[in-house]
N, C-alpha and C positions, 0 to 999 in steps of 0.2 A: 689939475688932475689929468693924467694920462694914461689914456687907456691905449690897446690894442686891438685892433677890426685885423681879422684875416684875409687873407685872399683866397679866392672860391674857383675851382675846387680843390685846387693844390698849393701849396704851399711848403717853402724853406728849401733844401733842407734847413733844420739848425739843429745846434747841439743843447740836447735834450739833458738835465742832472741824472732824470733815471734810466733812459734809454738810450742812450749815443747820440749817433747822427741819427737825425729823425725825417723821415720826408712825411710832411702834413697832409692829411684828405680833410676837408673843411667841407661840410654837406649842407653846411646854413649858407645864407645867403652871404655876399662880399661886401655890401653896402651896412651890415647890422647885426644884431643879436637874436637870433634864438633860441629859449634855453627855458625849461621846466623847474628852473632854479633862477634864483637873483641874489647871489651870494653877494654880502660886502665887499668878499677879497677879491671878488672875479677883475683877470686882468683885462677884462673885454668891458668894463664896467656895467651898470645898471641896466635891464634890459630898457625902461622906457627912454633912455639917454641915446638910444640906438636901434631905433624902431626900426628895420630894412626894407627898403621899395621894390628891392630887387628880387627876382624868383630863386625859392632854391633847386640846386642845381638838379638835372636830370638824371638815371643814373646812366643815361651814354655820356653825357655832356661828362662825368665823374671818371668811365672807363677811358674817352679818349684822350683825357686829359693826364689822366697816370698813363697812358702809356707812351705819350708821348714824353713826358719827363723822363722816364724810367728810359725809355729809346736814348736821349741826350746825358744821361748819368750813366751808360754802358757809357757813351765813346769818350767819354770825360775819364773813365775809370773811375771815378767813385760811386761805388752804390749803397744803398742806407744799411742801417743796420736794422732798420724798423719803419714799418710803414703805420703811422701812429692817425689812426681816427678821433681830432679833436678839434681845435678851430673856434668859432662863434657862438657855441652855445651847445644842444646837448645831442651829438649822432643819431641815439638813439628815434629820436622826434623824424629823423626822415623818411617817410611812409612807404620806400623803397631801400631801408639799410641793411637788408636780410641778402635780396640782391645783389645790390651793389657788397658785399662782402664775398659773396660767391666771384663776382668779377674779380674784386682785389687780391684775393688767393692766387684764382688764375693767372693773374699778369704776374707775380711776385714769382710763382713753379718757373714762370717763364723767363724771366730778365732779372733775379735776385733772390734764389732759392735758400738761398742764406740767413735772407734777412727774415722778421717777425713781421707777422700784422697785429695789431694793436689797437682795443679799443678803449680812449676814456670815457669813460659813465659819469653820470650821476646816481644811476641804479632806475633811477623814477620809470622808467619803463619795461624793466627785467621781470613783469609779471605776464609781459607778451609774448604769444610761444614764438610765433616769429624771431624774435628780438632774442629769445633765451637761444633756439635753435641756431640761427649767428654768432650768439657770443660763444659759444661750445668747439665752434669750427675755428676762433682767431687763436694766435699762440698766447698772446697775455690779452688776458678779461680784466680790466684797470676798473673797480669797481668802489667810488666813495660813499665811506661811514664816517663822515667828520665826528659824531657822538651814536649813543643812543639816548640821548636826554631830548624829549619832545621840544621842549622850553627852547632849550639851546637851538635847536633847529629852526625853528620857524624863526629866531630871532636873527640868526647868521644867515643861515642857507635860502631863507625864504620860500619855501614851494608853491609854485603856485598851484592852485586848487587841494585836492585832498592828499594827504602823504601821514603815512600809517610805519612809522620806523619797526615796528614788530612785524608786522606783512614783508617787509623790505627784507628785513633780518631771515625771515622763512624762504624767502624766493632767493637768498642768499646759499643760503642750504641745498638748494637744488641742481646745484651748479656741483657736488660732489667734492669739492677743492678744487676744481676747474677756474680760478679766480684768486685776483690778486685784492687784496681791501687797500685802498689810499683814505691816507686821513691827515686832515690839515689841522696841526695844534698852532696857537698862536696867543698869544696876550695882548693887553691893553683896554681899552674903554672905546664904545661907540661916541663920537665926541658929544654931536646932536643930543642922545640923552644920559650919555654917561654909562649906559649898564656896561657892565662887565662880559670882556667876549674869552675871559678865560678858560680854556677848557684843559689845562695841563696838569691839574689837580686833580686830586685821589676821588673824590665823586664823580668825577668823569673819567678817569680814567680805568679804575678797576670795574665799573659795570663794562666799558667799553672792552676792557682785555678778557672778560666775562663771553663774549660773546662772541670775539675773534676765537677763543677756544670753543665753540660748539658750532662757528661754519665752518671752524679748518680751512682757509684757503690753503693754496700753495704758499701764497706769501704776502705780508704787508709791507707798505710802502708809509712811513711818515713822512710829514716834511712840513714847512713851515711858508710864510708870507716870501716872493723872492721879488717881487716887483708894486711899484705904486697901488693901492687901491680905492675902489670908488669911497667908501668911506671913511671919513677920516678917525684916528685916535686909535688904527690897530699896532698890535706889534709882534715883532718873529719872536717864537717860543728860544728858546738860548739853546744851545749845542749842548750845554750837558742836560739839558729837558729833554730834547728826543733821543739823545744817548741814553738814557737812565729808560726810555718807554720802550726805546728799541729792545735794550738789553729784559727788560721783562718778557716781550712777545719772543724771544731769541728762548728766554729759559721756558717758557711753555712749549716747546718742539716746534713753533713757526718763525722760517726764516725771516729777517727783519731788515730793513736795511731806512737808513736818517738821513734826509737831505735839508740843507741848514740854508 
């Protein structure tokens, strides 16, 4: 099994399916995982597979480290398209990411006015005013609803401690349409015990398009399995599956877009 540990604080560029060139902030540690979720599919694998010694980063340690990439991508001539908040596990957990996003604006006015700042979520923290006040100020709020089926959650996504998908759903809401929902369809069986991790089916999927029509984002993002995962026996939902869910969210007046 192969996973991916990022480098801390910065990382890539690399080319992103939904956002271009992406230049990486990474706010967990570079040694490990940490993350408010322990998703099967996560390409970082299991959190306990990857418990990190190292501290995470400061947010100077965070500013001088974008700026000095961003310094070397001017004389390069290529600057991102997106300054994408993601990495080791879940941004929001850094007890300074309200801050350090005020900094990332700054340097981005300064050296790559073009480009977006970007943050991905799990959500699990979006009931912090902190954390909501930050997300309101980036250009895309990447914000995941794998389901709204309890079952299905705790079975895939794992939270650790309490997670309340109706609560989620409300603090979803308050974001106005300021927010973009990503949600991972995929198929196949957990090998270990067999259950089924299908969620591409009419029980999931119409509560789920159920509920994208009463937050309104701006816009969803589908997409499926694109690299190894920690558990075995998943599989990518097929191209006419998220074309057929895209084209549903498309005919309710939100724009959609399918990454295979």
């Amino acid at each position: 099994m192969s996973t991916i540990i990022y480098p801390s604080p910065i990382f890539g560029p690399v080319h992103s399916r939904r956002l271009g060139i992406s230049l990486g902030i990474n706010l967990l540690p570079a040694d490990g995982k940490v993350c408010s979720f322990d998703c099967i599919y996560c390409e970082c694998g299991f959190n306990e597979d990857h418990r990190p010694t190292l501290p995470l980063p400061t947010r100077e340690e965070v500013a001088q480290a974008l700026e000095k990439k961003l310094q070397k991508m001017t004389t390069e001539g290529q600057l991102p398209d997106v300054l994408t908040f993601a990495g080791n596990g879940e941004p929001t957990c850094h007890p300074h990411f309200a801050e350090i996003i005020y900094d990332t604006i700054l340097l981005r006015d300064q050296y790559c006015p073009k480009a977006k700042v970007c943050v991905l979520s799990n959500s699990t923290m979006i009931h912090r005013q902190q954390v909501h006040d930050a997300l309101m100020k980036v250009d895309d709020n990447i914000l995941k609803l794998d389901t709204v089926d309890p079952d299905y959650i705790n079975k895939v996504d794992h939270p650790n401690g309490t997670y309340d998908v109706n609560a989620i759903i409300e603090h979803m809401k308050a974001f106005h349409g300021h927010l973009i929902i990503q949600t991972m369809f995929m198929r196949g069986t957990i090998q270990q015990s067999m259950e089924s991790v299908d969620n591409t089916g009419e029980e999931y999927v119409v509560p789920w398009l159920e509920v994208i029509k009463q937050v309104k984002p701006q816009q969803v993002m589908v997409y499926t399995i694109d690299r190894e995962t920690p558990a075995q026996g998943l599989e990518k939902a097929s191209r006419e599956q998220l074309d057929a869910i895209r084209d549903r969210v498309i005919a309710a007046g939100i724009p959609c877009s399918a990454s295979y």
